[in-house]
Wavefront OBJ file of the C-alpha trace (Angstrom):
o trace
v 134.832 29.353 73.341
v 132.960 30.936 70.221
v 130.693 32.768 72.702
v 132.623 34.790 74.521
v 134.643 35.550 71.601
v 132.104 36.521 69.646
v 130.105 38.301 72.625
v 134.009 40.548 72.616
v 133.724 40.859 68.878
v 130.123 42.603 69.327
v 131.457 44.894 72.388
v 134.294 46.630 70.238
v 131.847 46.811 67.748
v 129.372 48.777 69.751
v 132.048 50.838 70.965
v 133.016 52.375 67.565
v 128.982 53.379 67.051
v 128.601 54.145 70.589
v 129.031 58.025 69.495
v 125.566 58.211 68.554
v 123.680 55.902 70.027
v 122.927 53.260 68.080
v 124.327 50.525 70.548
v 121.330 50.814 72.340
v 119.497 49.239 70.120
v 121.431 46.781 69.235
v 121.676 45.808 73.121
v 117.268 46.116 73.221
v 117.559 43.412 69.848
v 120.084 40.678 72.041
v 118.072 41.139 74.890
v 114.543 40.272 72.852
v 116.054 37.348 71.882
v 117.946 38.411 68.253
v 120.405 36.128 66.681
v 123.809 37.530 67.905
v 125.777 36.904 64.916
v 122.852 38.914 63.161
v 123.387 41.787 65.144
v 127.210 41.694 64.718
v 126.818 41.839 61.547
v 124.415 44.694 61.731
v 126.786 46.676 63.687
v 130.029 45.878 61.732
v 127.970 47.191 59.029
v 127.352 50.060 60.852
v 130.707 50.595 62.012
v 132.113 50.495 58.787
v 129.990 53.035 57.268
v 131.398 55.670 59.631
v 134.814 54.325 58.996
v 137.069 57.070 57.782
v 137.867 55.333 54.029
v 141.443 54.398 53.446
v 142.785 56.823 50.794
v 146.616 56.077 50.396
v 148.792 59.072 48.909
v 149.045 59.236 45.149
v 152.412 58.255 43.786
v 154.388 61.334 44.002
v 153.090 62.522 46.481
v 154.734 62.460 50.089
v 153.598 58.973 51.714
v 153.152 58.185 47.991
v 155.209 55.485 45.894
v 157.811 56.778 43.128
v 156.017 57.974 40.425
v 157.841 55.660 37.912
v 156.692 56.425 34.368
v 158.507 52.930 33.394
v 155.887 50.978 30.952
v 154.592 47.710 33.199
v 155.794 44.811 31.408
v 153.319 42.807 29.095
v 152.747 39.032 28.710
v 154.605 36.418 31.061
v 157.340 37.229 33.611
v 160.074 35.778 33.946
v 159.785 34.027 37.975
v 163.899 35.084 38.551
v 163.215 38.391 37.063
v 163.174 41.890 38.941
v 159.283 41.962 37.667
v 159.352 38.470 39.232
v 160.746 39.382 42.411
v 158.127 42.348 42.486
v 155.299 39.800 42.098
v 156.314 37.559 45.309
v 156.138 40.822 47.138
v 152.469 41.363 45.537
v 152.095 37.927 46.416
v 152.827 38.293 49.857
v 150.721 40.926 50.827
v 147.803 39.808 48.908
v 148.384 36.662 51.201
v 148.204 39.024 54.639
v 145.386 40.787 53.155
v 143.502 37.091 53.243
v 145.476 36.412 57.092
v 147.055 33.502 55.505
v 149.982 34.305 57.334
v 151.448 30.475 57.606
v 151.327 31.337 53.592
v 152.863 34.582 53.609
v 155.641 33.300 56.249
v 156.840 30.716 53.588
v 158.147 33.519 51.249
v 160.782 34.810 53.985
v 164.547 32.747 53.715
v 163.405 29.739 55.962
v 166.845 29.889 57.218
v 166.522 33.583 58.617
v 165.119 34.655 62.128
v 161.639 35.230 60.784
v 161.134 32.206 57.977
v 162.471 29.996 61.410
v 159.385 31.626 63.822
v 156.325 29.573 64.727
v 153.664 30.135 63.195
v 151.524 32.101 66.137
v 154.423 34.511 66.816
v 154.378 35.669 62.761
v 150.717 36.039 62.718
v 150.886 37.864 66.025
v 152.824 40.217 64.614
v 149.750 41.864 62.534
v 146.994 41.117 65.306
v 147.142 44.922 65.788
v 145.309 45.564 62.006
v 142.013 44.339 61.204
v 142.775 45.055 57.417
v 146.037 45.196 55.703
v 146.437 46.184 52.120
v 149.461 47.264 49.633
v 150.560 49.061 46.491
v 153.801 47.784 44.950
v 156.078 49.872 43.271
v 158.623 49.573 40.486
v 161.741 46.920 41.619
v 165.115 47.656 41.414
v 167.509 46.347 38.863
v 169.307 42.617 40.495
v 172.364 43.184 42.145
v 174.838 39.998 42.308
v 177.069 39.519 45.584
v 178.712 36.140 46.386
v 176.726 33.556 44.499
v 173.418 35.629 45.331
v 171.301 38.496 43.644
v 169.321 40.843 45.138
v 166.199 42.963 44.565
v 164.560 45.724 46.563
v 160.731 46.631 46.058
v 159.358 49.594 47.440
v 155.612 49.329 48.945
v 153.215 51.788 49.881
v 151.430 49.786 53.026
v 147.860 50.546 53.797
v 145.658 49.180 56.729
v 142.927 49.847 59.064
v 143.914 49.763 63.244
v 141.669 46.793 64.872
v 141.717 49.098 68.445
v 140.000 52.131 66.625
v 139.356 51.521 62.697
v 141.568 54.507 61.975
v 143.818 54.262 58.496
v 147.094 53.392 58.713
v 149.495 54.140 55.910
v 153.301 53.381 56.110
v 156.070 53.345 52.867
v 158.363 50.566 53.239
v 160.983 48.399 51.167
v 161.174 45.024 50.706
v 164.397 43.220 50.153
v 164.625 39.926 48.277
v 168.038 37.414 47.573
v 168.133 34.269 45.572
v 170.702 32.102 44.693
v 172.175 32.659 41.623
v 172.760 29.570 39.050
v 175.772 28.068 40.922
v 176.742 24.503 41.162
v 174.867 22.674 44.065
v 172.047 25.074 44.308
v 168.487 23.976 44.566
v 165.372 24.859 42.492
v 164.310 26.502 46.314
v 167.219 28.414 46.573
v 167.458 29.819 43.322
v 163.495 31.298 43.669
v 163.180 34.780 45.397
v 162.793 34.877 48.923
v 162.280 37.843 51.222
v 164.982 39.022 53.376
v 163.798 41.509 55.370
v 161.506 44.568 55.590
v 162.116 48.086 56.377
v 161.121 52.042 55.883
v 161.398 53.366 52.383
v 165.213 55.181 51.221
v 164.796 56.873 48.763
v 167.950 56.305 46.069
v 170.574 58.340 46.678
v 171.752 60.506 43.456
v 175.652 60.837 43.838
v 176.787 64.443 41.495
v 179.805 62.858 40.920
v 178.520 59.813 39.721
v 177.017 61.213 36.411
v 173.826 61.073 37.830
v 173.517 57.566 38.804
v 171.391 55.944 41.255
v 173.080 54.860 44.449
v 171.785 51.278 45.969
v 168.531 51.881 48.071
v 169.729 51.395 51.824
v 167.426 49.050 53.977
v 166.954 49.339 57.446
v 166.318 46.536 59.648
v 162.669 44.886 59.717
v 160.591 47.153 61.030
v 156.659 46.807 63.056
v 155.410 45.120 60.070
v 157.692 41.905 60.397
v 160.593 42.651 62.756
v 162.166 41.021 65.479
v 160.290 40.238 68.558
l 1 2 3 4 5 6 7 8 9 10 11 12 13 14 15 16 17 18 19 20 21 22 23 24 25 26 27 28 29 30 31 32 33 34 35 36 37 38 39 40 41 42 43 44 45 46 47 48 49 50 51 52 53 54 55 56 57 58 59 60 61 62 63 64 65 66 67 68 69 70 71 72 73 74 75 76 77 78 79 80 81 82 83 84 85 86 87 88 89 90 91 92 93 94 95 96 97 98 99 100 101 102 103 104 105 106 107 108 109 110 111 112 113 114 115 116 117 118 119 120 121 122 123 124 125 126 127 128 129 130 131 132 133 134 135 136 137 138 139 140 141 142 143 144 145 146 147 148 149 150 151 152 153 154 155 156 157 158 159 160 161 162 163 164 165 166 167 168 169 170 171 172 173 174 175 176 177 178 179 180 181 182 183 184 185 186 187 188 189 190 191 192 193 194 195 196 197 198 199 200 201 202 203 204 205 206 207 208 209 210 211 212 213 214 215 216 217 218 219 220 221 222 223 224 225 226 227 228
C-alpha cells in the first residue's frame, strides 16, 4: 500500500508548485529513474517555501488572545491548579501538533461522547490540517458545582489546510472539570479532564455588578472536536 500512497502524497505536492512549473521536472527526475521519496521530499520542500507563513494575531488584537498582563507563575505548578488545568490544555495540543491523537483523546472525560469514540473517528476529526498548532491563554479562576470544579482556557488555534496549505487561525475555549476532594473519588477523577471545546466568549462585564467578570459561556464542541 505505501506506493500508491506515497505516489498521492507526491501528486498534491506537485499540485501546490504546479503554478510555475516546477512539477515538470520533478515528473522528468521519476521518469529517469529518481528515488521517489527523494523527490517528495524535494517538492515538499518546495511547496513549503511558497507557503504563505502562519502569522497568528497578536494578543489584543482581533483573532488575538486576551492581552493578560497577569505575571506567568514561576517554579512548580500545582497539577489541580487553574495554571495546572492550563497546562493539560498546552499538553493537549502539543500532543495534536505530534498527531498523537490516541494521546490527546485520553485527556477528554472518558465517560463523555468524545473520551468514549474510537480511536479512527477522533483522529479523523483533524485529517483536514496537515499542521495544527496553539497559543494558550490565561485560565480562569476554578469554579465549584456539585462535587466538581471547573476551569475554562482560552486558545488561539493555528494550522495549515492539508487541501491547499493555506493558514488557518480560529480562537476557541477549552473547558475542563475535575472532581473535587470528596469521599469515594479517585486519583483519575480528581485530575483535570477536558469537557468540551468551543468558540471564544469573551467575559461578560455586568455594570451592576461592580465591575465583575461574568462566567465565560461555552458553546458546544465545535469543528475542532465536536460531535460527528
Amino acid at each position: 500500500m505505501r506506493g500508491p500512497v506515497q505516489a498521492a502524497a507526491l501528486l498534491s505536492l506537485l499540485l501546490v508548485v504546479a503554478c510555475d512549473g516546477r512539477e515538470e521536472s520533478a515528473i522528468d527526475n521519476l521518469a529517469n529513474g529518481a528515488n521517489a521519496v527523494q523527490v517528495e521530499n524535494n517538492v515538499r520542500a518546495e511547496a513549503m517555501a511558497v507557503m504563505e507563513p502562519l502569522t497568528p494575531p497578536e494578543p489584543g488584537t482581533p483573532g488575538g488572545l486576551p492581552d493578560d498582563r497577569t505575571p506567568i507563575e514561576e517554579g512548580v505548578i500545582d497539577p489541580d491548579s487553574a495554571q495546572g488545568a492550563a497546562q493539560v490544555v498546552q499538553g493537549y495540543f502539543g500532543l495534536l501538533e505530534e498527531k498523537r491523537f490516541e494521546d490527546a483523546q485520553d485527556l477528554w472525560n472518558p465517560t463523555g461522547a468524545i473520551g468514549q469514540q474510537d480511536d479512527a473517528h477522533f483522529a479523523a476529526r483533524f485529517r483536514g490540517f496537515s499542521e495544527i498548532h496553539a497559543n494558550i491563554g490565561a485560565p480562569t479562576q476554578p469554579d465549584g458545582a456539585a462535587g466538581s470544579v471547573y476551569v475554562s482556557v482560552p486558545v488561539q488555534i493555528y494550522g495549515r489546510l492539508a487541501a491547499n496549505g493555506k493558514p488557518w487561525y480560529a480562537l476557541r475555549q477549552v473547558m475542563l472539570r475535575r472532581v473535587n476532594e470528596v469521599p469515594g473519588s479517585t486519583a483519575e477523577q480528581r485530575r483535570w479532564h477536558i469537557e468540551r471545546i468551543g468558540p471564544y466568549t469573551p467575559p461578560v462585564v455586568d455594570p451592576a455588578d461592580n465591575g465583575a467578570e461574568a462566567a465565560q459561556a461555552v458553546s458546544a464542541t465545535d469543528g475542532m472536536a465536536g460531535r460527528r
